[in-house]
mmCIF file of the N, C-alpha and C atoms, coordinates in Angstrom:
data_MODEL
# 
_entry.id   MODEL 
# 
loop_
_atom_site.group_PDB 
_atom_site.id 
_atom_site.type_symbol 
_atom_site.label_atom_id 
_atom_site.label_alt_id 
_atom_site.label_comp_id 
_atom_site.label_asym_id 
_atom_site.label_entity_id 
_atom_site.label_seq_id 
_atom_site.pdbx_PDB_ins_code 
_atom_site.Cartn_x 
_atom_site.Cartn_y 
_atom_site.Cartn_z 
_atom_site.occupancy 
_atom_site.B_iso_or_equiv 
_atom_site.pdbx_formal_charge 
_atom_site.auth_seq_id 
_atom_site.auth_comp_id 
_atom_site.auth_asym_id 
_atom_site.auth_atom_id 
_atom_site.pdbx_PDB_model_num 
ATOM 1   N N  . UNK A 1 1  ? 195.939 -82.628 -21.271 1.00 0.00 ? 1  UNK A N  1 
ATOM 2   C CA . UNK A 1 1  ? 196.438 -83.844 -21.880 1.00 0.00 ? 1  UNK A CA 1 
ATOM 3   C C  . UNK A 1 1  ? 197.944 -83.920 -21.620 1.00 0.00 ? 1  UNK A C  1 
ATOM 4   N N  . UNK A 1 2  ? 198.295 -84.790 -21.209 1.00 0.00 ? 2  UNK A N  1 
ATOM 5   C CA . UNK A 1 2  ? 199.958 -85.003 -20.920 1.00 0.00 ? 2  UNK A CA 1 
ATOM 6   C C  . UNK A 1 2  ? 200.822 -85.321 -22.205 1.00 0.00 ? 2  UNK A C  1 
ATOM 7   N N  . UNK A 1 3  ? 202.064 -84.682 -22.130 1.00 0.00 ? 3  UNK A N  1 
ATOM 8   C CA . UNK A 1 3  ? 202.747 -84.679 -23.163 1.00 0.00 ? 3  UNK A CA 1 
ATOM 9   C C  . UNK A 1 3  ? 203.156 -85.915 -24.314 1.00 0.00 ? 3  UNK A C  1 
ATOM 10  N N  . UNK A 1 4  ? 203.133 -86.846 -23.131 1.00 0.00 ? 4  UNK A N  1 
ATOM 11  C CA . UNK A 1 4  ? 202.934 -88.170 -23.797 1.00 0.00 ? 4  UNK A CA 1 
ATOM 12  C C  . UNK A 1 4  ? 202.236 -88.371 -25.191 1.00 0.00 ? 4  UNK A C  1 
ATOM 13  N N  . UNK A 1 5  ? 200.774 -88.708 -24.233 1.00 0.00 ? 5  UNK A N  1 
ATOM 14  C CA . UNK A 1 5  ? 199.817 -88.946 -25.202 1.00 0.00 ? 5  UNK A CA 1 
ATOM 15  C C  . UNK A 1 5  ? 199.709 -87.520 -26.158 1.00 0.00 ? 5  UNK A C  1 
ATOM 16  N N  . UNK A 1 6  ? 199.952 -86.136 -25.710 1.00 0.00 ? 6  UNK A N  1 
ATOM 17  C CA . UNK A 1 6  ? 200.052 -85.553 -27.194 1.00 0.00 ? 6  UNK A CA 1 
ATOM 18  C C  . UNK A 1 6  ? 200.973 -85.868 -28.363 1.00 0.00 ? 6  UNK A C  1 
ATOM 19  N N  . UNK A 1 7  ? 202.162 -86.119 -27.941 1.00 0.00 ? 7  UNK A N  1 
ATOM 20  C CA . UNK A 1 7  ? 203.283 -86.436 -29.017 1.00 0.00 ? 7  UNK A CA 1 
ATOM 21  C C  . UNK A 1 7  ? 202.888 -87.505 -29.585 1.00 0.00 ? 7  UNK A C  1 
ATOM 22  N N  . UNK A 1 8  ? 202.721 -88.673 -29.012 1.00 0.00 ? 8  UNK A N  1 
ATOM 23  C CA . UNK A 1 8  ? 202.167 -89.781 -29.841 1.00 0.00 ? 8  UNK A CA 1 
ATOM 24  C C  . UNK A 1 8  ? 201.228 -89.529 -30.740 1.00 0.00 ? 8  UNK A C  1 
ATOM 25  N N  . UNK A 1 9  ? 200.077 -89.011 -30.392 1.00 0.00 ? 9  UNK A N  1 
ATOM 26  C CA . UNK A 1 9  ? 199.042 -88.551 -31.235 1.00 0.00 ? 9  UNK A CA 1 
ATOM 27  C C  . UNK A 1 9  ? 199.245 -87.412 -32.779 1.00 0.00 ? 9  UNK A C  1 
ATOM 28  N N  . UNK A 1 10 ? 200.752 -86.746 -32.208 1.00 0.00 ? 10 UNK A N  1 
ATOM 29  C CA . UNK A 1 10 ? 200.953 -86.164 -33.169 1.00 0.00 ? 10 UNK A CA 1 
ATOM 30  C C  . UNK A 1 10 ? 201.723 -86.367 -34.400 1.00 0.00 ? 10 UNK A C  1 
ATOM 31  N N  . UNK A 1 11 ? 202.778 -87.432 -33.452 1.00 0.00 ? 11 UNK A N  1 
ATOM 32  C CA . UNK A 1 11 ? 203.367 -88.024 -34.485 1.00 0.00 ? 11 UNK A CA 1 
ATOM 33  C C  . UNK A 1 11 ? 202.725 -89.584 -35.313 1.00 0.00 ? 11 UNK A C  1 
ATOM 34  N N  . UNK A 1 12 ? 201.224 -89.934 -35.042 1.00 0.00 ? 12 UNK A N  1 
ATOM 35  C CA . UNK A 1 12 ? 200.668 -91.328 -35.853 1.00 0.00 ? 12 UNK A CA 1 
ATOM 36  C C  . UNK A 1 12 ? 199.906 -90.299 -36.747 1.00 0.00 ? 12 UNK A C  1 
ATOM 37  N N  . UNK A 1 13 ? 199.754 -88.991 -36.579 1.00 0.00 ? 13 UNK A N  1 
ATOM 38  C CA . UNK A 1 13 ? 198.832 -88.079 -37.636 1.00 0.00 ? 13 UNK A CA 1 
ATOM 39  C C  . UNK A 1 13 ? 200.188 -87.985 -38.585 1.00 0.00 ? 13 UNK A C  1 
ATOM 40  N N  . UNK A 1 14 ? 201.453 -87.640 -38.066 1.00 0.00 ? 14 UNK A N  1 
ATOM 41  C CA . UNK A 1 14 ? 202.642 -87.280 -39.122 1.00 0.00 ? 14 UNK A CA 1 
ATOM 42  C C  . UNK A 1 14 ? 202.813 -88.436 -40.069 1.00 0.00 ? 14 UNK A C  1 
ATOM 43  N N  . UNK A 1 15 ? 202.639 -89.666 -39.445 1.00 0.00 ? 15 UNK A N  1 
ATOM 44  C CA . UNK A 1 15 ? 203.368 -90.943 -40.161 1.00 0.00 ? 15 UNK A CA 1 
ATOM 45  C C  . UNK A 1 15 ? 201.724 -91.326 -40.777 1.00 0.00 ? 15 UNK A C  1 
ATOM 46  N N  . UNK A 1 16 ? 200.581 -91.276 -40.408 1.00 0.00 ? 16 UNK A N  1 
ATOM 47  C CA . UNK A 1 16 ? 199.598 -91.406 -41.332 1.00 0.00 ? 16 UNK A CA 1 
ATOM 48  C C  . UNK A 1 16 ? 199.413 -90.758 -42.463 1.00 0.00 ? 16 UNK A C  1 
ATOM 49  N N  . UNK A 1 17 ? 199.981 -89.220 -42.060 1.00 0.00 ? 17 UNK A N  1 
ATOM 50  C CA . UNK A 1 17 ? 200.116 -88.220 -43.290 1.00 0.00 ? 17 UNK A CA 1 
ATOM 51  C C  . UNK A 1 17 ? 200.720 -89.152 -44.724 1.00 0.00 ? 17 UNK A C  1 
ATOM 52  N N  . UNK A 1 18 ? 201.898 -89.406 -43.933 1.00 0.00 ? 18 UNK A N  1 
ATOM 53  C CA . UNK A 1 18 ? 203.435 -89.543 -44.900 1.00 0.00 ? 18 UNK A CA 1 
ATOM 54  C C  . UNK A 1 18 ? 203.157 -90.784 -45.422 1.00 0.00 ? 18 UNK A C  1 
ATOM 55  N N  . UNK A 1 19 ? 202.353 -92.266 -44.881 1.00 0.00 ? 19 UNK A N  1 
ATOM 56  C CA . UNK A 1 19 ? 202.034 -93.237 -45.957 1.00 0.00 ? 19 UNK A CA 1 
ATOM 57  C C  . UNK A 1 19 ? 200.771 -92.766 -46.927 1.00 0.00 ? 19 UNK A C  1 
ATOM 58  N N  . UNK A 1 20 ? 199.831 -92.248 -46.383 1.00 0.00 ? 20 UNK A N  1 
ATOM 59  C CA . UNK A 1 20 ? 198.782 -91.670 -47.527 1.00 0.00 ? 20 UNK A CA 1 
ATOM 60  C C  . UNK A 1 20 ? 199.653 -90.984 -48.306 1.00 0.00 ? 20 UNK A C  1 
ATOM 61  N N  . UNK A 1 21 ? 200.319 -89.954 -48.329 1.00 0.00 ? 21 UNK A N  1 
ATOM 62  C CA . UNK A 1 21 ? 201.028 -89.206 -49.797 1.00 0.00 ? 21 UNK A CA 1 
ATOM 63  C C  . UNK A 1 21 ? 201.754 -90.131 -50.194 1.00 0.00 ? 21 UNK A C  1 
ATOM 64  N N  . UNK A 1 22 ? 202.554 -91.267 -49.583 1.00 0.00 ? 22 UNK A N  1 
ATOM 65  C CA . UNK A 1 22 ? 203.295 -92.105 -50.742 1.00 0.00 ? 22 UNK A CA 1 
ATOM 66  C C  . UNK A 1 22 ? 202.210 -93.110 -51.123 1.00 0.00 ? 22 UNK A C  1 
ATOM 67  N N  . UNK A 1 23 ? 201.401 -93.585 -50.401 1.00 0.00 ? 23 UNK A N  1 
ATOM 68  C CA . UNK A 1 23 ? 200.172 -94.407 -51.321 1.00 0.00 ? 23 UNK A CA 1 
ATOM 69  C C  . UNK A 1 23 ? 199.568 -93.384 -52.718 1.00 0.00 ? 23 UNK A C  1 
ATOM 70  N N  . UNK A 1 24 ? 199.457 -92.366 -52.103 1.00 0.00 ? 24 UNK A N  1 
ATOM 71  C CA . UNK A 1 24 ? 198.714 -91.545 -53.866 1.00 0.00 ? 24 UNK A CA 1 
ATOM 72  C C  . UNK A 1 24 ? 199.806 -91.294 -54.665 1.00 0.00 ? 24 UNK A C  1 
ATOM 73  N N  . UNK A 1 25 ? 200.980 -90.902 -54.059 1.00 0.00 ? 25 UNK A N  1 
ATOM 74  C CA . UNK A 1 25 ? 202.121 -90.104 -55.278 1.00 0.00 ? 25 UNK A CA 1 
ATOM 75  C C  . UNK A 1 25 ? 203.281 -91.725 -55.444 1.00 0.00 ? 25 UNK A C  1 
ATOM 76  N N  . UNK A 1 26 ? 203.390 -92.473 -54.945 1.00 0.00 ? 26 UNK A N  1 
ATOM 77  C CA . UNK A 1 26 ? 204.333 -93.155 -55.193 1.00 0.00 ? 26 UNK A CA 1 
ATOM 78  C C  . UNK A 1 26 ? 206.075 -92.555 -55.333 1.00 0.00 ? 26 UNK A C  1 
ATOM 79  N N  . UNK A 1 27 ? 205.602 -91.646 -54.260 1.00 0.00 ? 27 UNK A N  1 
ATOM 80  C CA . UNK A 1 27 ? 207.570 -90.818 -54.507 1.00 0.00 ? 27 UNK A CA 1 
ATOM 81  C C  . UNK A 1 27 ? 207.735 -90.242 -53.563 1.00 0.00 ? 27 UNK A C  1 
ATOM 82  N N  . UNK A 1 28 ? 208.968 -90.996 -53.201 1.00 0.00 ? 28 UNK A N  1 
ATOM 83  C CA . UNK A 1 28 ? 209.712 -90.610 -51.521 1.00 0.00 ? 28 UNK A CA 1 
ATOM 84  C C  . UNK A 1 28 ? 209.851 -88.978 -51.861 1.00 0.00 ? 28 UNK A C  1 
ATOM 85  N N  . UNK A 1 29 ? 210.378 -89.041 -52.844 1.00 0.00 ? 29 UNK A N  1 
ATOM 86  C CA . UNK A 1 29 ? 211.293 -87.388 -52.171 1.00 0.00 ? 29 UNK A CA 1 
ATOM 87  C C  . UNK A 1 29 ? 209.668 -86.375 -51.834 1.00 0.00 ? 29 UNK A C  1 
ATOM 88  N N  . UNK A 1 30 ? 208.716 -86.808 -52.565 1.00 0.00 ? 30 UNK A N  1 
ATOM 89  C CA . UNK A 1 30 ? 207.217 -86.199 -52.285 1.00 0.00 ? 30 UNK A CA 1 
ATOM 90  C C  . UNK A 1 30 ? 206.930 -86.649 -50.949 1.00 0.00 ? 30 UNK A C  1 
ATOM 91  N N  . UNK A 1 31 ? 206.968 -87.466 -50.632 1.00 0.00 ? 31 UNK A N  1 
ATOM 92  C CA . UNK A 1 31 ? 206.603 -87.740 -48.905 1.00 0.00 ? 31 UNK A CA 1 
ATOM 93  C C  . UNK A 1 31 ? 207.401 -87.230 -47.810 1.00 0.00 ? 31 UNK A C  1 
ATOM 94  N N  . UNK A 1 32 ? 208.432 -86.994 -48.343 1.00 0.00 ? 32 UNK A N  1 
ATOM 95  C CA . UNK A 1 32 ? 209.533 -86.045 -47.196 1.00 0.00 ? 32 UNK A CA 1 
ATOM 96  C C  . UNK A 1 32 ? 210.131 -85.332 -47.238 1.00 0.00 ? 32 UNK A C  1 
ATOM 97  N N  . UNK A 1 33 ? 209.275 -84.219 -48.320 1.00 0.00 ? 33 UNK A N  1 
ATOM 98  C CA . UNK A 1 33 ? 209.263 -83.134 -48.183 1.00 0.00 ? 33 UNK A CA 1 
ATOM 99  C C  . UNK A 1 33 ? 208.062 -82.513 -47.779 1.00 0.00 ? 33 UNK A C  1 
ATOM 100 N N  . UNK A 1 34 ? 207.007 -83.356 -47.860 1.00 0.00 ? 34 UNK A N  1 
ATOM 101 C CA . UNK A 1 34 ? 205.515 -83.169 -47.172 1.00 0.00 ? 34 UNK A CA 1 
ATOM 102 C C  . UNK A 1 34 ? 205.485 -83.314 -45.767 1.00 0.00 ? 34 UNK A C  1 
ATOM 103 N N  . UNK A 1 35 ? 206.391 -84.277 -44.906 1.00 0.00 ? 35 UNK A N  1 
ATOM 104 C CA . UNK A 1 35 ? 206.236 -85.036 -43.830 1.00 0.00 ? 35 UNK A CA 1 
ATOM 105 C C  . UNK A 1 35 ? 207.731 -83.973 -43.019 1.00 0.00 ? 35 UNK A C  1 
ATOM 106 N N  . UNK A 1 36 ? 208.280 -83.197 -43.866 1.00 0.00 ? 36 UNK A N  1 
ATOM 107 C CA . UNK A 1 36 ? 209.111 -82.311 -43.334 1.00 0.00 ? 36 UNK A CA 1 
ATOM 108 C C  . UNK A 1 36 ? 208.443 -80.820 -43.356 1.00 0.00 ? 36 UNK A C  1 
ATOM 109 N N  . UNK A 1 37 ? 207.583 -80.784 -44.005 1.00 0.00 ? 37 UNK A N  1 
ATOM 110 C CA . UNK A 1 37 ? 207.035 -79.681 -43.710 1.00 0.00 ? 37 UNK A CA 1 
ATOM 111 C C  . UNK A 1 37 ? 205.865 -79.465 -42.918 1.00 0.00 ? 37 UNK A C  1 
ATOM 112 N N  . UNK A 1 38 ? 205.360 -80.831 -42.896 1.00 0.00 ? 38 UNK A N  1 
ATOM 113 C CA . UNK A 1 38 ? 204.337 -81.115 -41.656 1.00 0.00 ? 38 UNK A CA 1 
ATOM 114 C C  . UNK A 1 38 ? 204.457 -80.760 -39.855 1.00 0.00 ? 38 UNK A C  1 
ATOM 115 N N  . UNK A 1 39 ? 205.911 -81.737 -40.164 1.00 0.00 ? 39 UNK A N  1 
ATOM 116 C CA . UNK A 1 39 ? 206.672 -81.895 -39.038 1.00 0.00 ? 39 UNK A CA 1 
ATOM 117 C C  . UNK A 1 39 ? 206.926 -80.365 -38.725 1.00 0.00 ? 39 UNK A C  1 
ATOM 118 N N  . UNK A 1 40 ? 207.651 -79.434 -39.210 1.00 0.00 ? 40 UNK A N  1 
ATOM 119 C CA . UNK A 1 40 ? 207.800 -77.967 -39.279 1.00 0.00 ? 40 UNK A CA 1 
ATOM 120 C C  . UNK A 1 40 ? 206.278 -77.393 -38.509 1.00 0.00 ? 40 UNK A C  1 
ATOM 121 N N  . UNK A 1 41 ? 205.185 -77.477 -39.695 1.00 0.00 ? 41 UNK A N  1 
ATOM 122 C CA . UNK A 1 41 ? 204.069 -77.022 -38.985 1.00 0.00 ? 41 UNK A CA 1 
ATOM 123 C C  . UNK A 1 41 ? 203.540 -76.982 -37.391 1.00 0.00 ? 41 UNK A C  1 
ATOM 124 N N  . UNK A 1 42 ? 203.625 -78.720 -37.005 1.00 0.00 ? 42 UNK A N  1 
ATOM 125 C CA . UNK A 1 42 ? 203.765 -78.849 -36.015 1.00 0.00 ? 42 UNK A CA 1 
ATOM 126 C C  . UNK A 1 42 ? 203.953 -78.547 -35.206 1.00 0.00 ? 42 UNK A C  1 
ATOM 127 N N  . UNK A 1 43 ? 205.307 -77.968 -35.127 1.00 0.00 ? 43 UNK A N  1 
ATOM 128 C CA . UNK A 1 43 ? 206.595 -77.747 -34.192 1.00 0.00 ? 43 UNK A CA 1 
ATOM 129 C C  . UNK A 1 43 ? 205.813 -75.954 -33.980 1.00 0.00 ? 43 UNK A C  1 
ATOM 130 N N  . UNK A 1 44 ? 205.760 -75.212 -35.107 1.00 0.00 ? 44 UNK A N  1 
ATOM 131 C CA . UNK A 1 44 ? 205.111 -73.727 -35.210 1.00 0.00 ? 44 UNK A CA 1 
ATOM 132 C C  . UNK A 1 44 ? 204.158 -73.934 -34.603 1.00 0.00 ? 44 UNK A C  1 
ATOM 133 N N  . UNK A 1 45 ? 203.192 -74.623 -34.549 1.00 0.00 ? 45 UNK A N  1 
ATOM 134 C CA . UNK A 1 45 ? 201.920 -74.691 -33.617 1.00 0.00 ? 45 UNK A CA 1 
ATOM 135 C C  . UNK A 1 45 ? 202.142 -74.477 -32.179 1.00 0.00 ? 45 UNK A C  1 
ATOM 136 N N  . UNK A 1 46 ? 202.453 -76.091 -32.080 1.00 0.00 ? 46 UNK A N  1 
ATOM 137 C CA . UNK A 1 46 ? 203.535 -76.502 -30.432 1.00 0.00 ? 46 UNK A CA 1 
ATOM 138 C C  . UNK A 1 46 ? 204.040 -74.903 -29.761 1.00 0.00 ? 46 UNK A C  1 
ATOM 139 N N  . UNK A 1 47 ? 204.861 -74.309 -30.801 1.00 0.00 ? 47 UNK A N  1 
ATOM 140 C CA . UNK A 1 47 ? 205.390 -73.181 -29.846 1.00 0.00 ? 47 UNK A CA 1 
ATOM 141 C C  . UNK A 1 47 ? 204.644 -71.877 -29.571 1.00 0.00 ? 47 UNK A C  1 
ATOM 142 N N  . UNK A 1 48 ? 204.020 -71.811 -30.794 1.00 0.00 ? 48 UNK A N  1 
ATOM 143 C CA . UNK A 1 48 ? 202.674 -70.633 -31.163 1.00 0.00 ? 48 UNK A CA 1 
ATOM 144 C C  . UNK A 1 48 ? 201.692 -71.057 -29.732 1.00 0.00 ? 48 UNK A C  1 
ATOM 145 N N  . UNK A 1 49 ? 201.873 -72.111 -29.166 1.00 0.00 ? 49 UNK A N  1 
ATOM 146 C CA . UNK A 1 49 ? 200.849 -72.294 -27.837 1.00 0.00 ? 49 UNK A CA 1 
ATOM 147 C C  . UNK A 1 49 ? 201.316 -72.222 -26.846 1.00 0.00 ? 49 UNK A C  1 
ATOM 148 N N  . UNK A 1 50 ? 202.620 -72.608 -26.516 1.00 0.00 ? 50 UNK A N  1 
ATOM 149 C CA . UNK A 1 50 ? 203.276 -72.593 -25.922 1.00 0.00 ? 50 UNK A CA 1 
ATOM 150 C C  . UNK A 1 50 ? 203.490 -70.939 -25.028 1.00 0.00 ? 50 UNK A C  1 
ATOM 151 N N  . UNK A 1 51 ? 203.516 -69.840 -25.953 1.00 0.00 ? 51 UNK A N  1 
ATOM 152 C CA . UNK A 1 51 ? 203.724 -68.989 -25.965 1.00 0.00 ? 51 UNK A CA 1 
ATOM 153 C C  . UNK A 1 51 ? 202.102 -67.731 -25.946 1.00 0.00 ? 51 UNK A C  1 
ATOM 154 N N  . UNK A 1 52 ? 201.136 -68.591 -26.102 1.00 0.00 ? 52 UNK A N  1 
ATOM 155 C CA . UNK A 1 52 ? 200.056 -68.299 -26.134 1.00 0.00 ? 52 UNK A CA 1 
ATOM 156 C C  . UNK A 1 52 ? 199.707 -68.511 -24.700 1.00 0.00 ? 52 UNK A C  1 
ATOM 157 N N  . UNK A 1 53 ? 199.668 -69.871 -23.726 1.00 0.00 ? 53 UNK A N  1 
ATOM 158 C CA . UNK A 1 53 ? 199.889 -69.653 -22.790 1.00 0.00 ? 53 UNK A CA 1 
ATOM 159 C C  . UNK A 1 53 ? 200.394 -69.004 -21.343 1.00 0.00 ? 53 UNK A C  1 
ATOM 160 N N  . UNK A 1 54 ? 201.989 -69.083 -21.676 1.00 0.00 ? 54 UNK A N  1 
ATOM 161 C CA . UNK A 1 54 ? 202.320 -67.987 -21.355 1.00 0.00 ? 54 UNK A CA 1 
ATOM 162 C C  . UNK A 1 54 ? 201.830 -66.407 -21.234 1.00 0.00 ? 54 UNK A C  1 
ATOM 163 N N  . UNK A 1 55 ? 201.748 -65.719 -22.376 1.00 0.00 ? 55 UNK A N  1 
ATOM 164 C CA . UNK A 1 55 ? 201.062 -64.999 -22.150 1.00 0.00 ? 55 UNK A CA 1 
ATOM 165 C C  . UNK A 1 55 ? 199.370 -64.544 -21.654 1.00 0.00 ? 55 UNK A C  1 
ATOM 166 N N  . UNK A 1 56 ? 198.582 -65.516 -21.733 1.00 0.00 ? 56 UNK A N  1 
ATOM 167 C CA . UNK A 1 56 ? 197.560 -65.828 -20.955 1.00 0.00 ? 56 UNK A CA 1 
ATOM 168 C C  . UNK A 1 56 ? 198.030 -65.705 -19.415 1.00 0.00 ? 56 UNK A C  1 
ATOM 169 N N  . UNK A 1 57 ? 198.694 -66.507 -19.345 1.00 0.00 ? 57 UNK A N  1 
ATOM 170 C CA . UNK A 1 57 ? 199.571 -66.532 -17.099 1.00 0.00 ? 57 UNK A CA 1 
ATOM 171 C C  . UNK A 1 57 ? 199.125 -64.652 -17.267 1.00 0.00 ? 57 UNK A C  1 
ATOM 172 N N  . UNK A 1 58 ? 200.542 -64.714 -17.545 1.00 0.00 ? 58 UNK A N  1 
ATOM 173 C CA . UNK A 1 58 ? 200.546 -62.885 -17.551 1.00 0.00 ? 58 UNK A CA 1 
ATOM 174 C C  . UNK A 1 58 ? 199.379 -62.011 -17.126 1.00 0.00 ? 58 UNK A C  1 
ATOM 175 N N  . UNK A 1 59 ? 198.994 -62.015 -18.019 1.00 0.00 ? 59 UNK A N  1 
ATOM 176 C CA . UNK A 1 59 ? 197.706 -61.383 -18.333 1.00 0.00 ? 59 UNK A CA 1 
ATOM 177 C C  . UNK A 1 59 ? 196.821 -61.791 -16.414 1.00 0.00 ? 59 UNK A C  1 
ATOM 178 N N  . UNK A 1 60 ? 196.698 -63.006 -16.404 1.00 0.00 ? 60 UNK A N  1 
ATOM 179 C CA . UNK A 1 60 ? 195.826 -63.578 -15.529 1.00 0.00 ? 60 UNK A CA 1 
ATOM 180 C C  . UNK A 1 60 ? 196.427 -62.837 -14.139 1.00 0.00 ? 60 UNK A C  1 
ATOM 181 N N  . UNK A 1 61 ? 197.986 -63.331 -14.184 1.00 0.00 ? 61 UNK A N  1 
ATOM 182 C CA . UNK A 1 61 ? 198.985 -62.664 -12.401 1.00 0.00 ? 61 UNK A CA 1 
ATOM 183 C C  . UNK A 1 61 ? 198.728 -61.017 -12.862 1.00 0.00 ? 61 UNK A C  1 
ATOM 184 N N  . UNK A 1 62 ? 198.672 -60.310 -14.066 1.00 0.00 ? 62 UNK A N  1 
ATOM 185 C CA . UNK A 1 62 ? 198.703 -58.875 -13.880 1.00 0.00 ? 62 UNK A CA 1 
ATOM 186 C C  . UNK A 1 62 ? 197.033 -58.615 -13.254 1.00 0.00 ? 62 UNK A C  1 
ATOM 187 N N  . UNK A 1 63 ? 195.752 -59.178 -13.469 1.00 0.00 ? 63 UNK A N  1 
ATOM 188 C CA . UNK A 1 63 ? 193.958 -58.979 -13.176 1.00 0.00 ? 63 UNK A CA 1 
ATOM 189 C C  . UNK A 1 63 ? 194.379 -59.247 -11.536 1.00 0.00 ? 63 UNK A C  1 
ATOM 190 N N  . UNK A 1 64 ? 195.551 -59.951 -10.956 1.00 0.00 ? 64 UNK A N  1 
ATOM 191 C CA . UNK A 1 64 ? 195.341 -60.965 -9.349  1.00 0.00 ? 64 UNK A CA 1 
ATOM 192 C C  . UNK A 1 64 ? 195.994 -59.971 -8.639  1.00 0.00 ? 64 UNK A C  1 
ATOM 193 N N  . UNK A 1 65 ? 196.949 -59.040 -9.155  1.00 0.00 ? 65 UNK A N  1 
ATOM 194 C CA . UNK A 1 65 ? 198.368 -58.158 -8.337  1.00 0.00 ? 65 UNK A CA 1 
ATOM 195 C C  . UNK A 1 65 ? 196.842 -56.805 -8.372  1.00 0.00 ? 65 UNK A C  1 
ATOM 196 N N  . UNK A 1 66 ? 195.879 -56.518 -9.412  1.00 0.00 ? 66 UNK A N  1 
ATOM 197 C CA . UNK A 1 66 ? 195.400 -55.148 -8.900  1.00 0.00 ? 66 UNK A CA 1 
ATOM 198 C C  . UNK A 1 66 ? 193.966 -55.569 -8.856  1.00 0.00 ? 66 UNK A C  1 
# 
């Protein structure tokens, strides 16, 4: 999937998040601190794969060199 369409996708899940909690709670500082810690999550994922990949390569060029 190209980066594009992931970011978009990730950020209409962030901003869908963030009007559902202010539709139930009726309180900003509750929606963005939810929609900041979402956003956080996110970002930990994103790199948690990022880096998951990577090490997958590895793994794959060390099975190809013997």
């Amino acid at each position: 999937m190209p980066f594009r369409i992931l970011d978009r996708v990730l950020r209409l899940a962030l901003y869908t998040n963030a009007l559902m909690i202010y539709l139930v709670s009726h309180a900003i500082r509750t929606v963005i601190i939810a929609t900041l810690a979402c956003a956080l999550l996110r970002q930990v994922g994103y790199f948690g794969g990022v880096l998951l990949l990577i090490r997958l390569l590895c793994l794959q060029r060390r099975r190809w060199k013997s």
